[in-house]
N, C-alpha and C positions, 0 to 999 in steps of 0.2 A: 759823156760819150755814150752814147744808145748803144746796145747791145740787142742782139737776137734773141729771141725768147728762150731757145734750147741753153743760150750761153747763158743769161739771168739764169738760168734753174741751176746749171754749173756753179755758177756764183754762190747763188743762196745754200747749196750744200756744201762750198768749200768754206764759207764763211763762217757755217755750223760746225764746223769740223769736220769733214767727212772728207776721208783721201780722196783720191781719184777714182781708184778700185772700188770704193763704198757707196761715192756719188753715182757709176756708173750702173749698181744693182740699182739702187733706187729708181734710177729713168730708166732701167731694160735696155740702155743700150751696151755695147761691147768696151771694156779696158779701152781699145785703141782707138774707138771714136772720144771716148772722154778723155782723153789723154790730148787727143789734138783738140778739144774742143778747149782744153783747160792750155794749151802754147798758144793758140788766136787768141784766148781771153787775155792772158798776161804781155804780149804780143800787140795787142789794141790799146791798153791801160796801161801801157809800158811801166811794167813790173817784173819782176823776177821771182818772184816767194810767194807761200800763201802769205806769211808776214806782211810782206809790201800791198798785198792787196787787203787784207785784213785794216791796215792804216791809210790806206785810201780811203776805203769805207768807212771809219771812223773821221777822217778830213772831210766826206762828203755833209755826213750828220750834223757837224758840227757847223759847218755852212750854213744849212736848213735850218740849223738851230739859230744861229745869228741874225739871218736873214728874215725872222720868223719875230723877232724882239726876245729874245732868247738871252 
């Protein structure tokens, strides 16, 4: 499921570990836009945790990885 670019960046720093409050320094924008950007993210990829998103993205890889003669 394709994601907007603002939300991939969301992504890639929640994934890195980075709360919400910490992803939002790094892109310059406010708490409360990162904050709904990260309820559409989990929202879209019907998840609920960084966990559950964390093990998506690990189910994705491992796809690529299979699909790939892995």
């Amino acid at each position: 499921m394709a994601l907007a670019q603002r939300k991939r960046e969301i992504v890639r720093l929640l994934l890195a570990g980075h709360s919400t409050r910490s992803a939002a320094r790094k892109l310059d924008i406010s708490d409360g836009s990162a904050k709904v950007h990260r309820q559409h993210i989990y929202q879209r990829l019907e998840v609920s945790s960084q966990s559950q998103l964390f093990r998506l993205f690990l189910d994705q890889v491992a796809l690529v990885y299979r699909q790939h003669g892995g």
